[in-house]
C-alpha positions as CSV (number, residue, x, y, z in Angstrom):
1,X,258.3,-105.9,90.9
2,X,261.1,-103.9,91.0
3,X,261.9,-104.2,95.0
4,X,261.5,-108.1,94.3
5,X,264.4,-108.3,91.6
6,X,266.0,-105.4,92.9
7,X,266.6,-103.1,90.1
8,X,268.7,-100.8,92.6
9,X,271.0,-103.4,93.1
10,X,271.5,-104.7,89.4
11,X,271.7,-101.3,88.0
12,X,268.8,-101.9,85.9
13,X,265.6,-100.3,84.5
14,X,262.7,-101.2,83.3
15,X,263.3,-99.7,79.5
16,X,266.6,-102.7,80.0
17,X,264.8,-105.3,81.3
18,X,262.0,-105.0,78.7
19,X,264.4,-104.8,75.9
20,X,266.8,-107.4,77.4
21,X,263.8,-109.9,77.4
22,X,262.1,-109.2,73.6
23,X,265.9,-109.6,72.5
24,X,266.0,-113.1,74.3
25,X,262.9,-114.0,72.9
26,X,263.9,-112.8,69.2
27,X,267.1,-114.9,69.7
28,X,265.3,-118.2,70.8
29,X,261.8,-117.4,68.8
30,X,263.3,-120.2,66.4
31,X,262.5,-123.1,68.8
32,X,258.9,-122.6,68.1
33,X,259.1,-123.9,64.6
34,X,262.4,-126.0,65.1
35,X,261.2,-128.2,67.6
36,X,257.7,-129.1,66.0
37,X,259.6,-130.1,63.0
38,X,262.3,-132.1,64.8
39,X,259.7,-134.2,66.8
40,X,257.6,-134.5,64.3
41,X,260.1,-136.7,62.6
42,X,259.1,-139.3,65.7
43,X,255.4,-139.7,64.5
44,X,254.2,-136.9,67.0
45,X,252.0,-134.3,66.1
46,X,253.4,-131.2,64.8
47,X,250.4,-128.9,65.9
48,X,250.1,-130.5,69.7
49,X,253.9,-129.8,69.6
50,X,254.1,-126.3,68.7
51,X,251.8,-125.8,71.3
52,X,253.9,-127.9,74.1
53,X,256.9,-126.1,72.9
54,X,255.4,-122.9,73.5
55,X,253.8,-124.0,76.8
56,X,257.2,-125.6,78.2
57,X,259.0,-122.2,77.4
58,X,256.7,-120.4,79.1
59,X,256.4,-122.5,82.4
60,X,260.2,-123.0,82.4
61,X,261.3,-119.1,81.8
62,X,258.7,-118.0,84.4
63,X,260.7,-120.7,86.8
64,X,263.3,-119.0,86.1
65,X,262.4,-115.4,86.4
66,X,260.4,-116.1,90.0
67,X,262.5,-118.9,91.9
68,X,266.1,-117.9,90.6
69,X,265.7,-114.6,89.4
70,X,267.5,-115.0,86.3
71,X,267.7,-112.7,82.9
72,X,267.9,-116.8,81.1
73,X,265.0,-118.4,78.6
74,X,264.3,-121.6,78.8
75,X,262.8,-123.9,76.3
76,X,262.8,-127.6,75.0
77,X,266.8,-128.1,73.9
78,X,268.8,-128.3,70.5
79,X,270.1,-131.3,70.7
80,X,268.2,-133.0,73.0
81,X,265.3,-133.0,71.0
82,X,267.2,-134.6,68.0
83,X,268.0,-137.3,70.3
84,X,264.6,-137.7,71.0
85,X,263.5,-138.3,67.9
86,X,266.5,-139.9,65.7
87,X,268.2,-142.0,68.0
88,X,265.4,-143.1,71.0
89,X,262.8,-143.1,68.5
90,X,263.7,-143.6,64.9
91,X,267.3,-145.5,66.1
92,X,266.1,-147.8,68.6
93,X,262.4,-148.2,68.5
94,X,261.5,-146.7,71.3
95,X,258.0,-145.3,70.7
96,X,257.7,-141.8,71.5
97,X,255.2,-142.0,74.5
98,X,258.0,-144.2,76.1
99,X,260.5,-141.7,75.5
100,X,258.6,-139.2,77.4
101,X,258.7,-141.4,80.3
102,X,262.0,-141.4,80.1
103,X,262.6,-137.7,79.9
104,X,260.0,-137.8,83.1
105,X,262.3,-139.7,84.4
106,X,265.6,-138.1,84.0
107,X,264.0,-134.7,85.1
108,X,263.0,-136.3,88.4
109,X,266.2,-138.0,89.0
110,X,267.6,-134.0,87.7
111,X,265.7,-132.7,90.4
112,X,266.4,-134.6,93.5
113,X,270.5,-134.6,92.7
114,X,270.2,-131.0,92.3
115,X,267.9,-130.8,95.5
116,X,270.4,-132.7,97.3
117,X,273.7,-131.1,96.2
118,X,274.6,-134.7,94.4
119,X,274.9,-132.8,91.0
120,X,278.2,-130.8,91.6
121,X,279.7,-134.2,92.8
122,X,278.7,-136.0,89.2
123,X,279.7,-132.7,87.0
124,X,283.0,-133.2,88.6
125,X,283.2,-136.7,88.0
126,X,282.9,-136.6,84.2
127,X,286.1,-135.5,82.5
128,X,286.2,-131.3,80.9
129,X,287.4,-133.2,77.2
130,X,284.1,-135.5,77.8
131,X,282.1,-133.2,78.4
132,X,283.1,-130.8,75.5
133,X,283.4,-133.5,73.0
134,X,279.9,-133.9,74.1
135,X,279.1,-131.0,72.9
136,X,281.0,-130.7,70.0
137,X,279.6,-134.1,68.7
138,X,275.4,-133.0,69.3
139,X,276.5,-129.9,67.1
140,X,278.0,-132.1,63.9
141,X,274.9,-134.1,64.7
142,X,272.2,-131.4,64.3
143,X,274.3,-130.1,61.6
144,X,274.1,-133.0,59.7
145,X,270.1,-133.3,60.1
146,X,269.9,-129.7,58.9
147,X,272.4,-131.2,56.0
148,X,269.4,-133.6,55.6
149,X,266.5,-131.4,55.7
150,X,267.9,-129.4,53.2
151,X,268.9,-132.0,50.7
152,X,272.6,-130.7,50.3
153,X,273.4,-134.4,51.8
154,X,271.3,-137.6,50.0
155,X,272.3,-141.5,50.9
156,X,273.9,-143.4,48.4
157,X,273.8,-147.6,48.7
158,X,278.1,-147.2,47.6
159,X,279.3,-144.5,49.7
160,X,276.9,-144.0,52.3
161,X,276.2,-140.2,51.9
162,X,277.3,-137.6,48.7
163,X,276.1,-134.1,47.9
164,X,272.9,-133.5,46.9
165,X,271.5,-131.0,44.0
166,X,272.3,-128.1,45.0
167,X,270.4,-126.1,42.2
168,X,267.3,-127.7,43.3
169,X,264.6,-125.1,44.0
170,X,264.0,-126.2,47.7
171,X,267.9,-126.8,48.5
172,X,268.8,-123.6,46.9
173,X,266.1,-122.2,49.1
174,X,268.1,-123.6,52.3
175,X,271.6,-122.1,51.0
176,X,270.3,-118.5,50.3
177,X,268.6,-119.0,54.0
178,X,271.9,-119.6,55.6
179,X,273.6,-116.6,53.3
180,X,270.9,-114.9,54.6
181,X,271.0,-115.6,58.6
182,X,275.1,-115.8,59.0
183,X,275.1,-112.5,57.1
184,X,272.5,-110.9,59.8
185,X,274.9,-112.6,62.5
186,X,278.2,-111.3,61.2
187,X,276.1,-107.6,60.8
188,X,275.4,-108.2,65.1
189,X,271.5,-108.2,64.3
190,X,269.6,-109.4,67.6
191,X,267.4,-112.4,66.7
192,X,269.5,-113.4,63.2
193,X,268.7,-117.1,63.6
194,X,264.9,-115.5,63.5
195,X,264.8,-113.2,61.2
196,X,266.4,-115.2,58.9
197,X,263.8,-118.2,59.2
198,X,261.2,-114.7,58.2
199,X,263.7,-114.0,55.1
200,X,263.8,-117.6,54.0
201,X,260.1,-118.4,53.8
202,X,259.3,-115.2,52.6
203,X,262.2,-116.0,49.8
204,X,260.6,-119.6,49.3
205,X,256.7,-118.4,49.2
206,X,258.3,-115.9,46.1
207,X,259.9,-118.5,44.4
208,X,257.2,-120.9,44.2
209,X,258.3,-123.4,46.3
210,X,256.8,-122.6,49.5
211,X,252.6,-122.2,49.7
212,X,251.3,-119.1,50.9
213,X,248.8,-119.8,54.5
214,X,245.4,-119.7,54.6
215,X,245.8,-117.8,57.7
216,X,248.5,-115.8,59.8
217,X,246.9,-115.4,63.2
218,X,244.4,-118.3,65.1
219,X,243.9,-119.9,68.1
220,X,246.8,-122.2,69.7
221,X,246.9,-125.9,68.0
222,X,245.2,-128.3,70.8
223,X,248.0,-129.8,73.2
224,X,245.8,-132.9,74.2
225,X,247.9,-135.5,71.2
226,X,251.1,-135.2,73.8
227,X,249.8,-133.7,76.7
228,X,250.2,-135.6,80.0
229,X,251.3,-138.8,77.5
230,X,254.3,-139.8,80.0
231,X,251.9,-140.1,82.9
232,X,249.5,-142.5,81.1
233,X,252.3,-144.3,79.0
234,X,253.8,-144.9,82.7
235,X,250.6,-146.7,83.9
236,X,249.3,-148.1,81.0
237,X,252.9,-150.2,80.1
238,X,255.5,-150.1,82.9
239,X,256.8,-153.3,81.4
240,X,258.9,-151.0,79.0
241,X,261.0,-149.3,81.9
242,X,262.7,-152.2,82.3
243,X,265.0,-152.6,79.6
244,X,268.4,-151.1,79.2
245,X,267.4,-149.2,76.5
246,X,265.1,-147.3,78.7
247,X,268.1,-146.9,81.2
248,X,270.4,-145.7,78.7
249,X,267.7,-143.0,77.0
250,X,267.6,-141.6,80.9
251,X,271.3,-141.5,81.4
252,X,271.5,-139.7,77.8
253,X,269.0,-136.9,78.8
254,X,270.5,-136.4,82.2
255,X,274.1,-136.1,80.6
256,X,273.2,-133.5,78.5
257,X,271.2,-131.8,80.9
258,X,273.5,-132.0,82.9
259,X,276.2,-130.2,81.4
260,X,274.2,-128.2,78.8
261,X,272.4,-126.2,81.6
262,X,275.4,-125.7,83.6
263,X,277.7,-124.0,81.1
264,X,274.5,-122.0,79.7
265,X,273.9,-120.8,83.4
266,X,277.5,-120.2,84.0
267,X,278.0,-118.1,80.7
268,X,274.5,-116.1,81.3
269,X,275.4,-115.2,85.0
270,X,279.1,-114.0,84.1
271,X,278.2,-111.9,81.6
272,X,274.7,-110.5,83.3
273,X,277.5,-110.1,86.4
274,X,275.8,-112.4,89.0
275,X,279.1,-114.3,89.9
276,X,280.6,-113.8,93.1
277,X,284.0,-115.0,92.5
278,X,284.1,-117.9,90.6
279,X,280.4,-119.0,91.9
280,X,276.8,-117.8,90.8
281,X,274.5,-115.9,92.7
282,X,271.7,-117.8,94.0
283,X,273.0,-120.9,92.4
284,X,271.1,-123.5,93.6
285,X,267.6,-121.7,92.6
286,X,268.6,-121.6,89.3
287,X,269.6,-125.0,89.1
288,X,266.0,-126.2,90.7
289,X,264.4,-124.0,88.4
290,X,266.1,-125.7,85.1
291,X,265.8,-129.0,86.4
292,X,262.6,-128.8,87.5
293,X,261.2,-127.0,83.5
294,X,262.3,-130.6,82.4
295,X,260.0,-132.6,84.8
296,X,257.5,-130.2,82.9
297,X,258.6,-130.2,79.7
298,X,257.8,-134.3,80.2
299,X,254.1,-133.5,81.6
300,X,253.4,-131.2,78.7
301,X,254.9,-133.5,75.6
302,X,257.8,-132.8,74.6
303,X,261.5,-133.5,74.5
304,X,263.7,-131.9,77.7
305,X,264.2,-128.4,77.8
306,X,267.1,-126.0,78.8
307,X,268.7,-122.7,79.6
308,X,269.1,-121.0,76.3
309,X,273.0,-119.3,75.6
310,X,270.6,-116.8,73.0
311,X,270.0,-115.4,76.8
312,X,273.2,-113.7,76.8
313,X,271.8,-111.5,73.5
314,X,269.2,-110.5,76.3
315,X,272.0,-109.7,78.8
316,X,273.7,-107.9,76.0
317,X,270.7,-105.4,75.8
318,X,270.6,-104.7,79.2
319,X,269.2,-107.7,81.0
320,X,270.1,-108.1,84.8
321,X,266.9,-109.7,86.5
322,X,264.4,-111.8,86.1
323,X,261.7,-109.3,85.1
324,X,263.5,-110.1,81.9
325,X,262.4,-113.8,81.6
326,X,259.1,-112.7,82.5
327,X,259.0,-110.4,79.1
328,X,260.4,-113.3,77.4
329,X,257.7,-116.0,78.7
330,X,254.8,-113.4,78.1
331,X,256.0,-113.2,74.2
332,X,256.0,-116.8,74.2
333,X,252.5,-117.0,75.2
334,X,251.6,-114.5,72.5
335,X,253.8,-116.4,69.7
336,X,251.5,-119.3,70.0
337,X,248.6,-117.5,68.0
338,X,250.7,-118.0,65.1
339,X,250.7,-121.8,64.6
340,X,249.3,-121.4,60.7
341,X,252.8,-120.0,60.0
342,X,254.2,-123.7,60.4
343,X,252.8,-124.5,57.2
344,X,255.3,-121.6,56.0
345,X,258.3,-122.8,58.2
346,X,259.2,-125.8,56.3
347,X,262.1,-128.4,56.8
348,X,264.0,-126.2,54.5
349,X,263.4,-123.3,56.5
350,X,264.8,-125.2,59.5
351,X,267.9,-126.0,58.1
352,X,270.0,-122.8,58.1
353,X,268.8,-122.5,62.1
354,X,270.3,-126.3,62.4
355,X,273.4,-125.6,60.6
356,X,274.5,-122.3,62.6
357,X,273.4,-123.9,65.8
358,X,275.9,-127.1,64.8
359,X,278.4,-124.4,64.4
360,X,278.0,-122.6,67.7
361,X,277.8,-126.3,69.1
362,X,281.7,-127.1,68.0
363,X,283.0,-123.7,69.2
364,X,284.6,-125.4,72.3
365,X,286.7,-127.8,69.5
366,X,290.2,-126.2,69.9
367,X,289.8,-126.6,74.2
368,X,289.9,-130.3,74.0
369,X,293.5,-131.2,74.7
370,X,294.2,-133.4,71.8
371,X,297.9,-133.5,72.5
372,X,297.5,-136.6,75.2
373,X,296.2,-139.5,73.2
374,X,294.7,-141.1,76.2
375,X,292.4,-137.7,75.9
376,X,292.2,-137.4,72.4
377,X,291.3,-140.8,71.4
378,X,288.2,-141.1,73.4
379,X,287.0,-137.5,72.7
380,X,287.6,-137.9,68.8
381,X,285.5,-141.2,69.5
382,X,282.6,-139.4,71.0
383,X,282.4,-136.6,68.7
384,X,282.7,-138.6,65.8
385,X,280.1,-141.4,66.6
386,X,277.1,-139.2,66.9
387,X,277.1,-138.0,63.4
388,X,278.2,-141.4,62.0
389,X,275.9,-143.8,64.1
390,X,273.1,-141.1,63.9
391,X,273.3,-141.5,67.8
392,X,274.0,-139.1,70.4
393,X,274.2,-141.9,72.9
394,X,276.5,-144.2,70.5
395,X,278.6,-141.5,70.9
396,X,278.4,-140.9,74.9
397,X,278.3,-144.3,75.6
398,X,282.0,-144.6,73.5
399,X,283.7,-142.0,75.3
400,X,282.6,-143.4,78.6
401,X,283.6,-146.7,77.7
402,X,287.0,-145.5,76.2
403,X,288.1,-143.2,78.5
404,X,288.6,-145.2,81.3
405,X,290.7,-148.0,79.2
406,X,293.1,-145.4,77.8
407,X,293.3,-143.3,81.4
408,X,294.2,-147.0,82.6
409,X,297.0,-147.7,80.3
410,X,298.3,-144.7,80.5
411,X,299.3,-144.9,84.0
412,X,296.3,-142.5,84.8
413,X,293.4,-144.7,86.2
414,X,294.1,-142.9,89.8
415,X,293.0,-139.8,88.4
416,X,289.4,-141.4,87.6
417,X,286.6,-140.6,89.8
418,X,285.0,-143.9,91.3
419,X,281.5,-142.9,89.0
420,X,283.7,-143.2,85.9
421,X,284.3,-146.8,86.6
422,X,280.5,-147.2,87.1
423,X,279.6,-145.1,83.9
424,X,281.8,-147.8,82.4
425,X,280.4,-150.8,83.1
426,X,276.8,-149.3,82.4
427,X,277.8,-148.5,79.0
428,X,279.5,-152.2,78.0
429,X,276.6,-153.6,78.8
430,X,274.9,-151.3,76.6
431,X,276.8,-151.9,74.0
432,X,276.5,-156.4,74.4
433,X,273.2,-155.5,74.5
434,X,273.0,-153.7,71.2
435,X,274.9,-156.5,69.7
């Protein structure tokens, strides 16, 4: 094992590789109760899904490990999985076994641009503001959902949204939980999304509000509610791939894919020191690895997964190979003995873990360049939407459709790449469509 990574040539060890990976795995342990109660939101079930969350992380981060040799975790994504359920599902009635045709879909189509170097051409193609904006707009959005979850936001028929009651029991519960997991992020503490999920619940069990499990400890939930859904789904109605909602739910998961995975793998690889210049080591393994965890994330059951940025925690400890990602898929298989805790890990026990991740989301704010308004009105448009459409693709589809009109004006349209003009005439029809 250690010839194969080549410990002598990363400077590593085994003590640092070990460590690297439980430090990953502490970091991104959240996703286990996250996602289950994300997805759950789309009428799937929450046991099944803690088990397909579990069981994509582990296929993925082994892909990872043995084809690119990367210290990087992979599991179903932040983001990508709200999509799934509030705006495919919940927004425009797609039911959820059609969805996972569609992230089929879009992982296949991720694979064979990767496979034939087509995906460099297309991440060049979309505007940096875009794709930032992008970014910036999924992490208001999840905010807002863990806003939700926890109550400190309620509708109102006047306004549309107000604060909620904060001195309720369960939404004070959510407030002391984010004290609790910034303060253990501020203090550097490796896993503080995690361990402050464990300090919450324990928190809420004390006050009453949350019920203590019958059990800590049992075998893994059964996986056969979502497992191998998209293949059936595919055969039993292909009638329902041929609408342009179905077109515009693969466009959305292969945009974020897209650039979610790249900037993870970039960041990861700098820091682990696997650049060579301004290129990564063994790119193009890494990037068939990624793509290919979503084609099995699909087969599985649940929403696309991607390279995880809590890897660089890992790298931080000492990570350099991919012996690392095999620690970090081996604790995954272990974490799914522990599915009675999801009775514990409540909505309110989420919502700190969506909140931060909103803020780590909009980090990449200030590298917009909001002083050109041909830039700055479609990327404002974008990051705005999701949150107030509830729709991460409301919000891609705007910037798409935006961009090119003000670039145009502006005396700019030359600059546009040729698939910008396509993207554009994609996304007005989605939009006559919605009308």
């Amino acid at each position: 094992m250690a010839r194969y990574f080549d410990f002598a040539r990363e400077g590593t060890t085994w003590q640092r590789e070990i460590v690297g990976g439980v430090t990953t795995f502490l970091a991104m342990a959240y996703i286990m109760f996250v996602n289950p109660t994300i997805l759950s939101a789309a009428g799937m079930d929450q046991g099944a899904l803690f088990t397909a969350t579990g069981l994509s992380a582990i296929v993925g981060t082994l892909l990872m490990a043995l084809v690119a040799r990367y210290p990087v975790g992979i599991a179903p994504s932040m983001g990508l999985n709200a999509f799934f359920a509030y705006s495919v599902v919940l927004g425009m009635g797609v039911s959820w076994q059609t969805a996972l045709v569609g992230v089929l879909f879009s992982g296949l189509i991720f694979v064979a641009i990767t496979a034939l170097r087509i995906r460099e051409m297309v991440l060049d193609a979309i505007p940096l503001d875009l794709k930032l904006a992008s970014a910036c707009g999924i992490g208001l959005f999840i905010a807002l959902i863990g806003f939700e979850d926890a109550g400190i936001v309620v509708d109102n028929q006047a306004t549309l949204v107000m604060l909620g009651n904060l001195t309720a029991p369960a939404t004070l519960l959510t407030v002391v939980g984010l004290i609790v997991s910034v303060g253990l992020m501020l203090r550097r503490v490796p896993g503080a999304i995690f361990f402050g999920m464990v300090v919450t619940s324990l928190l809420g069990i004390a006050m009453g509000v949350i019920a203590m499990p019958d059990a800590v400890v049992s075998l893994a939930p059964s996986v056969t509610p979502v497992f191998g859904t998209a293949i059936s789904q595919l055969f039993a109605h292909p009638e329902s791939l041929f609408t342009l909602n179905f077109l515009v739910v693969v466009l959305t998961f292969l945009f974020v894919e897209f650039f979610d995975t790249a900037g993870t793998l970039m960041a990861v690889a700098n820091k682990a020191g696997l650049m060579a210049g301004n290129t990564m080591r063994r790119a193009r393994p890494a990037m068939l690895a990624d793509s290919s965890s979503v084609v099995a994330s699909a087969l599985i059951g649940t929403s696309p997964t991607t390279s995880y940025i809590e890897s660089t925690a890992g790298v931080a400890s000492g990570a350099r190979t991919g012996m690392a990602s095999i620690v970090t898929a081996l604790l995954f298989a272990a974490a799914l003995f522990f599915s009675p805790l999801l009775a514990v890990v409540t909505a309110h026990v989420t919502a700190p873990a969506l909140i931060i991740v909103g803020v780590l989301m909009v980090s990449s704010l200030g590298e917009i360049d909001w002083k050109r308004l041909e830039i700055a009105v479609p990327a404002f448009l974008t990051l705005i939407a999701m949150p107030a459409t509830y729709s991460i693709a409301n919000g891609i589809a705007l910037g798409l459709v935006m961009y090119p009109i003000t670039m145009v004006v502006a005396g700019r349209g030359r600059e546009l790449h040729p698939v910008m003009y396509i993207l554009f005439a994609i996304f007005v029809a989605y939009f006559a469509f919605l009308s």
